[in-house]
C-alpha positions as CSV (number, residue, x, y, z in Angstrom):
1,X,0.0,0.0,0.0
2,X,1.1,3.5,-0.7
3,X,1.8,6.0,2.2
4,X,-1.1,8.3,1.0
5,X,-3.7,5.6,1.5
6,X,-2.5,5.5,5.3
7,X,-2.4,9.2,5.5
8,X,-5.7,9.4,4.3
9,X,-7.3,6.3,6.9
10,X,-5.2,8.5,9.8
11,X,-6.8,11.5,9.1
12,X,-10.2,10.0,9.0
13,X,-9.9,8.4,12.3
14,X,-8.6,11.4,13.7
15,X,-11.5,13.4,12.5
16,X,-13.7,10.8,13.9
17,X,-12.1,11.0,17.1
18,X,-11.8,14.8,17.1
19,X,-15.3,14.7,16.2
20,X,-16.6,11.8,19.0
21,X,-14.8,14.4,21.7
22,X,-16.5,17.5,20.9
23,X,-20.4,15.8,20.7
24,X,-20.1,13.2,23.0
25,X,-22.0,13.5,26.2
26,X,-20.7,10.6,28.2
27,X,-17.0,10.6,29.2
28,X,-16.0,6.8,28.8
29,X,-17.0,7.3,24.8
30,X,-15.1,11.0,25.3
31,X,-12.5,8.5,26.3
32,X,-12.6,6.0,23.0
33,X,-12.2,9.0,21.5
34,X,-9.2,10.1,22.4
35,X,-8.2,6.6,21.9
36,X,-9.4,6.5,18.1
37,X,-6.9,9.6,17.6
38,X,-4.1,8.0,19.4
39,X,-4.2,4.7,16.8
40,X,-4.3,7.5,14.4
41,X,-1.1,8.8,15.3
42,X,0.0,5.1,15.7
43,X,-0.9,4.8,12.2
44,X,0.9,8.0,10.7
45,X,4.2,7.2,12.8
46,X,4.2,3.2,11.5
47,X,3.2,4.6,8.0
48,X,6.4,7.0,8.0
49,X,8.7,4.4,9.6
50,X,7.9,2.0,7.1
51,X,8.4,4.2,4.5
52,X,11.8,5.8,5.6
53,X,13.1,2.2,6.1
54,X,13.3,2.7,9.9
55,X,12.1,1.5,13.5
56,X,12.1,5.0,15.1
57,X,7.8,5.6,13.9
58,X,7.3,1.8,15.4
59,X,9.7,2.7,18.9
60,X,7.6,6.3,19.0
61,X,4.2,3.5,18.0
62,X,5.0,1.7,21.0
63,X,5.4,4.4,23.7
64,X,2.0,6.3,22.2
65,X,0.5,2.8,22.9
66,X,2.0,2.2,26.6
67,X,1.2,6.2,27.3
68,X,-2.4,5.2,26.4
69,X,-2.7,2.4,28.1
70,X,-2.1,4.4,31.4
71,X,-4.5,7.3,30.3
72,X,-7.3,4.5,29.8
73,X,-6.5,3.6,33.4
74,X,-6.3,6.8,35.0
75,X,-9.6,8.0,33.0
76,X,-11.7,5.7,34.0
77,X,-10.4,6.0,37.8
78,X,-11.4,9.6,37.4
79,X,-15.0,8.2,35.7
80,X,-15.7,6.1,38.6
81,X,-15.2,8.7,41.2
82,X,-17.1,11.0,39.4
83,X,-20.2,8.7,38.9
84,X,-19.8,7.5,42.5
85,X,-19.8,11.3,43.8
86,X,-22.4,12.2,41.5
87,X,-24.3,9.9,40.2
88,X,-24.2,10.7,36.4
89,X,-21.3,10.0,34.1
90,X,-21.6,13.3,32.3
91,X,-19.0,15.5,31.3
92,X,-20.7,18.7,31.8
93,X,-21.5,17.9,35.6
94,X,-18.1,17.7,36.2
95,X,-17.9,21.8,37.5
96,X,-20.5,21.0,39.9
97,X,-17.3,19.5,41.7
98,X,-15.5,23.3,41.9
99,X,-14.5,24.5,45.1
């Protein structure tokens, strides 16, 4: 496959996730989100890699994918204390909570 094909899927799911983020009302799909657009990066930085002939876009790949990992577990440890402090899983409650 050419490098413009892989562009093109990357900016798609990056515009899907930008696009999840801005109208979703519940934070865990906020969340996936932010996940769609970090495989889009993951895609771009493979795609380049690949086509420059070196491991530096899969090395970058992998610590995108580990720096997710702990933003999936940190997000929904903030999702769970905010449903179990306010009962509702919506983002826009979430400045009830200000001091």
């Amino acid at each position: 496959m050419m490098l413009n094909q892989f562009l093109l899927l990357s900016a798609f799911l990056f515009g899907t996730g930008i696009y999840g983020v801005i109208t979703r009302k519940h934070t865990v799909l906020v969340l996936a989100s932010i996940e769609l657009m970090l495989v889009a990066v993951n895609i771009n930085l493979v795609a380049f890699g690949a086509t420059l002939n070196n491991a530096v876009g899969q090395v970058f790949a992998l610590f995108v994918l580990a720096i997710a990992a702990a933003e999936v577990g940190v997000g929904l440890a903030i999702v769970l204390l905010i449903y179990r402090n306010l009962r509702s899983a919506n983002p826009d409650d979430v400045n009830v909570l200000k001091g």
